[in-house]
C-alpha positions as CSV (number, residue, x, y, z in Angstrom):
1,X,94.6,15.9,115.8
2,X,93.5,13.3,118.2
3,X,96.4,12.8,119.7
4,X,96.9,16.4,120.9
5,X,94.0,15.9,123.2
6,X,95.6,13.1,125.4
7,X,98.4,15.1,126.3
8,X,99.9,13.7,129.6
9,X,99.6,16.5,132.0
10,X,103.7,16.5,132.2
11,X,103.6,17.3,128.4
12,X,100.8,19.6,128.7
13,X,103.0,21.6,131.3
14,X,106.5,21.7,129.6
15,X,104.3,23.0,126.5
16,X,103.3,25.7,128.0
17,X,106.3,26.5,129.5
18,X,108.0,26.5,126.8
19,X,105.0,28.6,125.1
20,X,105.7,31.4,128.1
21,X,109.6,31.8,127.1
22,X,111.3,29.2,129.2
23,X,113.1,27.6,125.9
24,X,116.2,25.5,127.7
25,X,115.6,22.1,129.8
26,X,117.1,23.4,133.2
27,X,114.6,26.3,133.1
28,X,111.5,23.9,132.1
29,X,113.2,22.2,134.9
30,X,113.1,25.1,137.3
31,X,109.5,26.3,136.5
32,X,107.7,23.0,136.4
33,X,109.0,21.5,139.7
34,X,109.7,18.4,137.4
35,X,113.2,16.4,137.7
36,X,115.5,15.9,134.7
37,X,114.6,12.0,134.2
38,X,111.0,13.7,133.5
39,X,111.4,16.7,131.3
40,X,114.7,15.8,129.2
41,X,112.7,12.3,127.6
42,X,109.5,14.2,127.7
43,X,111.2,17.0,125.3
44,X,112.4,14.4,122.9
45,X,109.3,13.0,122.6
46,X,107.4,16.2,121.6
47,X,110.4,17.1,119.4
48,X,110.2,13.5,117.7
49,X,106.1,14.4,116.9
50,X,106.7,17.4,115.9
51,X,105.4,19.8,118.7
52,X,108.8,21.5,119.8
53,X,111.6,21.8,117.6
54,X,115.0,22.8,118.9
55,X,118.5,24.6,117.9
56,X,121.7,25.0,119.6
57,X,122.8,28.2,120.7
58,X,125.6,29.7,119.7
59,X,129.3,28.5,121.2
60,X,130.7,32.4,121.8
61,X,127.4,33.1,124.1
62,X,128.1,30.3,125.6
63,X,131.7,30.8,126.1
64,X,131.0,34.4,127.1
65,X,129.2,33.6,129.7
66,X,131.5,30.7,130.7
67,X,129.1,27.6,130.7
68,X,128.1,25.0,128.2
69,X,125.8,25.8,125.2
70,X,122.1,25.6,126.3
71,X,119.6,23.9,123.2
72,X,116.8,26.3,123.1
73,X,113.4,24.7,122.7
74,X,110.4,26.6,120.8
75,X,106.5,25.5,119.8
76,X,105.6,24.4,116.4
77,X,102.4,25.3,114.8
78,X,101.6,22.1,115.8
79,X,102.6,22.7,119.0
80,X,100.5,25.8,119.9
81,X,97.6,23.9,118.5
82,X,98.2,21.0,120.7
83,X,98.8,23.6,123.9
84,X,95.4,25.4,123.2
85,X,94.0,21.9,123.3
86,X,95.7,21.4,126.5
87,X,94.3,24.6,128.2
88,X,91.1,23.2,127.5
89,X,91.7,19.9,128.7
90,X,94.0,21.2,132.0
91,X,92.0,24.8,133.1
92,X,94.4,25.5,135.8
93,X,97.2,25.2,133.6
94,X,97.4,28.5,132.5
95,X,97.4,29.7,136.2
96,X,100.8,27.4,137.3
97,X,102.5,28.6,133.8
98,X,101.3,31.9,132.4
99,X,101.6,31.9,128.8
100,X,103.2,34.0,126.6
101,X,102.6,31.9,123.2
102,X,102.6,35.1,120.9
103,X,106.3,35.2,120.8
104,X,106.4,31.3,119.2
C-alpha cells in the first residue's frame, strides 16, 4: 500500500517497537525516548488504519501486581508489512529497535 511507505519516522519507530515485544504505551514510551503526547495519539492512529490492534489485559494480573491494567499493543499483517517497508525506508532503524517481529 502506498501509504505504508510514508510512514512518519515516529510511527515507523513505535512499529518496530512494538514488533520487538514492547506491547504497552509506557514501555514504547521507555524504549523510543518519545513523550506520552507523542506515542499515545500516534498508537491510535495506527490502531484506527489497521496496523496495531490492541486488547486489555486481564484485571487479576493487574490486581496481582497492584497497578492498573496495561492495553497490550501487537502488529497486524498489515502492520508487519508496513514495518518491513519502514526498514527499508529508515536503515538505521533496526539498529535503535532490534526487532523481534516473528512473535506478531
Amino acid at each position: 500500500m502506498p501509504e505504508e511507505a510514508k510512514l512518519s519516522h515516529t510511527a515507523a519507530m513505535i512499529l518496530q517497537t512494538i514488533g520487538s515485544g514492547e506491547g504497552y504505551g509506557f514501555s514504547v514510551m521507555e524504549v523510543t525516548g518519545l513523550p506520552s503526547g507523542t506515542v499515545y495519539p500516534a498508537m491510535r492512529r495506527l490502531e484506527r488504519d489497521g496496523l496495531i490492534r490492541s486488547q486489555w489485559e486481564k484485571q487479576s494480573i493487574a490486581d496481582h501486581e497492584q497497578r492498573p491494567p496495561r492495553k497490550y499493543y501487537k502488529l497486524t499483517r498489515s502492520g508487519l508489512t508496513a514495518l518491513e517497508a519502514s526498514q527499508k525506508r529508515y536503515p538505521l532503524l533496526a539498529k535503535m529497535i532490534p526487532a523481534e517481529v516473528a512473535n506478531n
